[in-house]
C-alpha positions in Angstrom: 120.0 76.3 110.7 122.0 78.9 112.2 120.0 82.2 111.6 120.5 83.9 114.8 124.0 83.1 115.1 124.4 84.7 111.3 122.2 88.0 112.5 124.4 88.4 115.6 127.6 88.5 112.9 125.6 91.0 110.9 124.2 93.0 113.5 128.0 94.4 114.3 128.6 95.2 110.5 124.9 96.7 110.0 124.4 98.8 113.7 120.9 98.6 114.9 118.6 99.1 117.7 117.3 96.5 120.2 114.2 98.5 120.9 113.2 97.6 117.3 115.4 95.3 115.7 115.4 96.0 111.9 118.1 92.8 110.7 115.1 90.4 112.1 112.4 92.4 109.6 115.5 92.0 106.2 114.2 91.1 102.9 116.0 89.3 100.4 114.2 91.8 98.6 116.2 95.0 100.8 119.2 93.2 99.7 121.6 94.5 96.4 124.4 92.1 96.4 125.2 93.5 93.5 125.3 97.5 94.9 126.8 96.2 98.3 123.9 97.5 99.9 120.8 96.8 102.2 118.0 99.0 102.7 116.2 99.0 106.0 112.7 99.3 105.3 111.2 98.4 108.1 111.8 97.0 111.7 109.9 93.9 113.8 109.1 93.9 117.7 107.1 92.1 119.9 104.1 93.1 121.6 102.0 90.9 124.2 104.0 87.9 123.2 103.4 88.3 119.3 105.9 89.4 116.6 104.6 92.3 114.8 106.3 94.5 111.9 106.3 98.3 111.6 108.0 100.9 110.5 111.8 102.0 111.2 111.7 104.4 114.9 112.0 107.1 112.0 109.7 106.3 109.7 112.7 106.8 107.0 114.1 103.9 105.0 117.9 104.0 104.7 120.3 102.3 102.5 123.7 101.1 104.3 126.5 99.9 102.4 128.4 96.3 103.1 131.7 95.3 102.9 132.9 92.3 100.5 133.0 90.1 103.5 129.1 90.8 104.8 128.3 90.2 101.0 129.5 86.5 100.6 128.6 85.8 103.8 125.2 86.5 103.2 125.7 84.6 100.1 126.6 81.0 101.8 123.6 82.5 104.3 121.1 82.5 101.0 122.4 78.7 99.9 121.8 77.7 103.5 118.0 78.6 103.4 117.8 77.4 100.1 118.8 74.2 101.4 116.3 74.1 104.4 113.5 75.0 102.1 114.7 71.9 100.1 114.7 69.9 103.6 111.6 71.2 105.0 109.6 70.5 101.8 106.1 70.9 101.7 106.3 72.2 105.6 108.1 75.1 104.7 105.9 78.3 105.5 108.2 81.3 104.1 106.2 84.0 102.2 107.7 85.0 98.9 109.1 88.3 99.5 111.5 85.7 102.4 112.6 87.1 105.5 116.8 87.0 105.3 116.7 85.6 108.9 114.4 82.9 109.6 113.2 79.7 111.1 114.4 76.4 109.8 110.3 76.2 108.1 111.1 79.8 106.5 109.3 81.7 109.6 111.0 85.1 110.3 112.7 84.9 114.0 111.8 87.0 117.1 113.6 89.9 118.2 114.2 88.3 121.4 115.7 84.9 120.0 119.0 87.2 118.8 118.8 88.6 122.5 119.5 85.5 124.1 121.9 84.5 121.5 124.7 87.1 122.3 124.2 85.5 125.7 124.5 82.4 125.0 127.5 83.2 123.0 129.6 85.3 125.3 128.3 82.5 127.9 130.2 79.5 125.3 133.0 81.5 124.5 134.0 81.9 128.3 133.4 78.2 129.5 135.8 77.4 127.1 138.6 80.7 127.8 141.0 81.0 130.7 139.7 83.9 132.7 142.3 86.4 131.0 140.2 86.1 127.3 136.8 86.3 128.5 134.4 88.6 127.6 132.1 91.1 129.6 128.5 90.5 129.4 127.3 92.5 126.3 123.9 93.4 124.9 122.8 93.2 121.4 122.9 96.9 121.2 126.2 97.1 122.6 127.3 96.1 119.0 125.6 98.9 117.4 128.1 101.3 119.7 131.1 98.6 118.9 130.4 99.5 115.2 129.7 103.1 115.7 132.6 103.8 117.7 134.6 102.0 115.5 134.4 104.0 112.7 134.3 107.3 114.4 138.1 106.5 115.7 138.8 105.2 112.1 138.5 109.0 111.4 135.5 108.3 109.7 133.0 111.6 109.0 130.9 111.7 111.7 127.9 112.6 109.3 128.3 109.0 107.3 128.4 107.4 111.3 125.2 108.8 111.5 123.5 108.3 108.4 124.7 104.3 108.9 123.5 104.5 112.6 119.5 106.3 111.4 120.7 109.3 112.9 118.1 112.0 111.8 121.0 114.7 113.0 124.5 114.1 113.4 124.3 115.9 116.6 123.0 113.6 118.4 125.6 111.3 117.0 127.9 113.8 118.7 126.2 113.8 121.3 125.9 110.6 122.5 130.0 109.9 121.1 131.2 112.9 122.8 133.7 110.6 124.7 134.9 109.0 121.2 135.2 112.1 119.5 137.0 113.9 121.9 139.6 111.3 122.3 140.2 111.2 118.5 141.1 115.0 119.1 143.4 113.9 121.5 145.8 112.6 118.7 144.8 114.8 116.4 147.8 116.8 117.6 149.8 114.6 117.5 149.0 113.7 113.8 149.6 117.4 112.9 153.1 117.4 114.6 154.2 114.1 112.6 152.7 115.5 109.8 154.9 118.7 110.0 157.9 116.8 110.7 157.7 114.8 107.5 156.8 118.0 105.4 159.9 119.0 103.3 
């Protein structure tokens, strides 16, 4: 069963926070393959060694859309945990309403289990590189600001960046993409110039 290795290649396409991961706490139920959409709903931590589920750091719920890809991947994800419920028979534990990401017996994962998989991953991927393609050490929230910065260079609004990101204000999105923002301004110039040049 590779759950974690499937939230890791969500958690770039879906930004979230490490402090409470919210991909780990996923419905099927938050999930409208149909709408290309997930709601976050809720979020999952761990406290004194147990996992425990609570409310999004805002107390909002958001809906973020997904991309074609994210949407069959979590497809093949859906027939996969059909498959180890099938396997796991009467030991499988998962409540109805299932967790998206879970155990091999249908129990949602820890927080800290996706952690260690970005890790172990960047840790894989360089044993097998020459030193040239390896990868810096990255945290799990390092792919929320992969995703976010992303976009904002794509020239997208940075009012959607922050409405994907839970931003209550998209000031603090400014804020805390100054750097981003102000090198997109950079070639904003230049954009005008070439823009002029080809007017008739």
């Amino acid at each position: 069963m590779n759950s974690s290795r499937d939230t890791s290649s969500q958690a770039i396409r879906c930004p979230q926070d490490r402090g409470n991961i919210k991909l780990v706490n996923l419905r099927w139920s938050n999930v409208d393959f149909g709408g290309k959409t997930i709601t976050i709903a809720g979020s999952a931590g761990v406290v004194d060694g147990e996992r425990i589920e609570g409310t999004t750091k805002s107390g909002r719920i958001r809906v973020v859309s997904i991309d074609d890809e994210t949407v069959a991947v979590l497809r093949e994800h859906q027939a996969r945990q059909e498959a180890d419920k099938a396997a796991a028979g009467e030991e499988w534990s998962g409540p109805k309403d299932l967790h998206v990401f879970t155990t091999g017996f249908g129990r949602p994962i820890y927080p800290d289990t996706v952690t260690q998989l970005i890790r172990d991953l960047v840790k894989a991927h360089n044993a097998a590189q020459p030193s040239a393609e390896r990868l810096p050490f990255a945290r799990l929230h390092d792919l929320r600001h992969v995703h976010a910065t992303t976009l904002l260079l794509a020239g997208v609004p940075v009012h959607v960046v922050a409405a994907r990101l839970g931003h209550a204000d998209p000031a603090i999105t400014l804020r805390v993409y100054a750097h981003v923002i102000r090198s997109a301004e950079a070639s904003a110039a230049d954009v005008f110039v070439q823009a002029l040049k080809g007017a008739p």
